[in-house]
C-alpha positions, 0 to 999 in steps of 0.5 A: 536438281529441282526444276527451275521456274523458267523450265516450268514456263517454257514447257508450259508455253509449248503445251499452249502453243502445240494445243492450240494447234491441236483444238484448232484442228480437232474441233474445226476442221469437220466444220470448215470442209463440211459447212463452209466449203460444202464436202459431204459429211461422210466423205469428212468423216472417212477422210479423219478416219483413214487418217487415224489408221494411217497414224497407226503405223507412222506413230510408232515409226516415230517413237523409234526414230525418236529413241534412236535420235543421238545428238548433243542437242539430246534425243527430244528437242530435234524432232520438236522442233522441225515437227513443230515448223513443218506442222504449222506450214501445213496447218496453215495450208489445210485451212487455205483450200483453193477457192478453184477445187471443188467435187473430188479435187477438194476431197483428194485436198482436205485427205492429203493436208489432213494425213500430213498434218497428222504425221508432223504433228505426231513428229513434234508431240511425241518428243514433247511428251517423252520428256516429261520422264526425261528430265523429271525424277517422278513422285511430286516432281513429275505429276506438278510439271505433268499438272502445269503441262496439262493445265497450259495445254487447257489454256491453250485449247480453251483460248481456241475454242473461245476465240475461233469463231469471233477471229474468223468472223473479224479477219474474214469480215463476214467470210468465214474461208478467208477468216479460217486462212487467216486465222490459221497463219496466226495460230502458226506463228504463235505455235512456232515461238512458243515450241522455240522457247521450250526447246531453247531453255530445256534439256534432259536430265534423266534418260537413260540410254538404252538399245533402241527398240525396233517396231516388233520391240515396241508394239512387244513391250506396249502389250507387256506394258499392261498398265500403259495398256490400260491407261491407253484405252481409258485415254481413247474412250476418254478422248473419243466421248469428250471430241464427240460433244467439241466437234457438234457443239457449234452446230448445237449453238448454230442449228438449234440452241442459238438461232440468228445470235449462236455465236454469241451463245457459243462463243459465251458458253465456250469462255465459261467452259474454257474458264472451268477447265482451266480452274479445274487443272489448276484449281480443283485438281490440286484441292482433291488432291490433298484429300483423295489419291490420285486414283480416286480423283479419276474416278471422281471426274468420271462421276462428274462428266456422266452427270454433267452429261446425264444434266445436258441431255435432261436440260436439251429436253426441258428448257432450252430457253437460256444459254446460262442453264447450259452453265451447269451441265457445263461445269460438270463436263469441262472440271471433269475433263480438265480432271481427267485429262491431267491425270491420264499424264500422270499415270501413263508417265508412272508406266514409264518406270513401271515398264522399265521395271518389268520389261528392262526398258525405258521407253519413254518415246514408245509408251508416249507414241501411243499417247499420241496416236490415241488421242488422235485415234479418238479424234478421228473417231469422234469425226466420224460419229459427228459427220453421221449425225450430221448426215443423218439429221442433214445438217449443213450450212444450207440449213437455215438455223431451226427454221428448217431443222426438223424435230428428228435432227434436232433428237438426233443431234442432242442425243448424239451429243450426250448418250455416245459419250456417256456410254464411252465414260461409264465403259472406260471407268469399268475397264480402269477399275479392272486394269489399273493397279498403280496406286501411289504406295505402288508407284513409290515402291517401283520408283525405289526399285528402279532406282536399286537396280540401276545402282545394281547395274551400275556397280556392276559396270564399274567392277567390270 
């Protein structure tokens, strides 16, 4: 049974809502404890990144939970949503930091919220995905509803990163701590509505039932997984350059490009990205696809993003006199990512069937667990290579704009920006190269063989 238009819009919303919160936290958070609440940047960084490594172990704890999970409302849709009001009470709390903490108290703070923010994130985003295999039937089915997930998902990081700074100068009049409250509790309920109209109009259709796996199983059944593998460390080197560039943009725009008018320039810069992005999953993407395989297009948006990189580093040293030349390196990175970040979906949703094939297991909640902790993984990663180049180049809101930013800082902030992830692309192109061997015609045949040996087994029931 195809799936309906009303599906397709309510799992779409969720996607907006669930990446709204996730921008906001990826790509603020660093910036609201560091610059205006004054925690050192090191201190931050290590904060994200004890964070990731406690994720380690919650996210495939999670995946379990969520495999073992019998109810009449399915495995998915419980844990969707108590995940989804539990993460966005905390969201709202990690941006609400009493003005009396200061020193230790406001470290001790910023750990606690941001650790728990994880675990309820990795609560809700866990069955969100897990369901695409769920109720879809793969081929052309899977990679559109894929392609629409990961299309709203962009809306709803690029509204964050278009909109945040201007919210939060307005709610805050002029004080950026009451603005990010603010700021946070509307994002929360926007969150919280959304995820209620996912979980109101979808159902499974299509998982299979089969013996929950225990930790030791799932972590086996990953590393038998070679192909989940290999996608899986694409996502990480994929995720961990593009947050590296998000996470210092802002102080790119405040501290060297944009002078006393950066948000202007930021805020300009981001709506175009935004744009791009947005056009590039919904646009691009599909256009490619007529005209390449789903594996060539990958590599065409590695192309993109290391120009767009290489064009960024070339524009920071020669001319940085209009933010509408930022434009065109601009272009590059947000339709590459948009590209990237549609396909990575899709090939870890084909592993899914690949896995049962060859493991005699669907775990769609265990190969969609480590998307999750990945992704994470590479934020945390990308903050603390953020919060050391913010150390070492001692930027902070004390720093006011490029008067006082020295030539060095300056250096170190454009080349952290643009040589980190280029060594991160060209890295994760050269291990999927060498990994990666679902192409289409492959993808179709196991999707053939699954479908016989379940009729296989099937029969064998009934005989039985």
């Amino acid at each position: 049974m195809k799936l309906t238009a009303r599906e397709k819009v309510s799992y779409g919303l969720g996607a907006v809502g669930k990446d709204m919160v996730y921008m906001f936290s990826a790509s603020y958070i660093l910036y609201y404890y560091q610059d205006i609440l004054g925690v050192s940047a090191i201190a931050m960084g290590i904060i994200l990144m004890v964070a990731r490594v406690f994720d380690a172990f919650n996210d495939p704890i999670m995946g379990v939970l969520v495999a073992k999970t019998k109810t009449k409302w399915g495995k998915f849709r419980p844990w969707l949503l108590i995940g989804t009001i539990l993460n966005a009470v905390v969201l709202v709390v990690m941006f609400t930091a009493p003005p009396a903490l200061d020193g230790k108290g406001l470290v001790a703070y910023a750990a606690i919220t941001y650790i728990v923010w994880g675990v309820t994130y990795t609560m809700m985003d866990i069955p969100y995905w897990s369901m695409i295999p769920a109720f879809t039937e793969g081929g052309k089915e899977r990679e559109g509803l894929s392609t629409l997930a990961r299309s709203c998902a962009g809306v709803g990081s690029a509204l964050i990163t278009i909109i945040t700074v201007k919210c939060v100068s307005l709610l805050g009049q002029g004080n950026e701590r009451v603005g990010f409250q603010w700021f946070a509790v509307i994002i929360a309920v926007i969150f919280i509505l959304f995820i209620l109209c996912t979980c109101i109009n979808i159902k499974e259709k299509s998982t299979v039932d089969v013996e929950s796996p225990s930790v030791g199983q799932m972590f086996k059944a990953l590393i038998e997984n070679d192909q989940a593998m290999a996608v899986v460390i694409a996502i990480v080197l994929i995720n961990c350059s593009v947050y590296t560039t998000s996470n210092l943009v802002i102080y790119f725009f405040k501290y060297d490009f944009g002078g006393a008018d950066w948000q202007n320039g930021y805020t300009l810069f981001n709506t175009f990205g935004g744009a791009t992005q947005i056009l590039s999953m919904m646009l691009f993407f599909p256009l490619l696809r007529k005209f390449f395989s789903a594996v060539k297009v990958f590599y065409i948006g590695f192309a993109m993003a290391i120009v767009g990189y290489v064009a960024l580093l070339v524009l920071a040293f020669v001319n940085m006199s209009n933010v509408f030349l930022l434009f065109v390196p601009g272009f590059f990175i947000f339709a590459a990512n948009g590209i990237l970040t549609v396909l990575v979906t899709v090939f870890l949703a084909n592993t899914v069937d690949y896995g049962e094939l060859k493991n005699n297991r669907r775990d769609e909640s265990v190969i969609f667990s480590m998307q999750t902790f990945v992704v994470k993984l590479a934020s945390g990663i990308a903050a603390l290579i953020a919060s050391i180049c913010l150390s070492i180049c001692n930027l902070s809101n004390d720093t006011d704009a490029v008067v006082e930013a020295t030539a060095s800082s300056v250096i170190g902030l454009r080349m952290t920006m643009t040589v980190i992830p280029i060594i991160g692309l060209l890295i994760a192109v050269c291990v999927f190269h060498k990994k990666f061997i679902l192409t289409e015609e492959k993808v179709n045949e196991i999707a053939m063989q699954v479908k016989a040996k379940r009729k296989s087994e099937n029969v064998k029931l009934r005989k039985g």
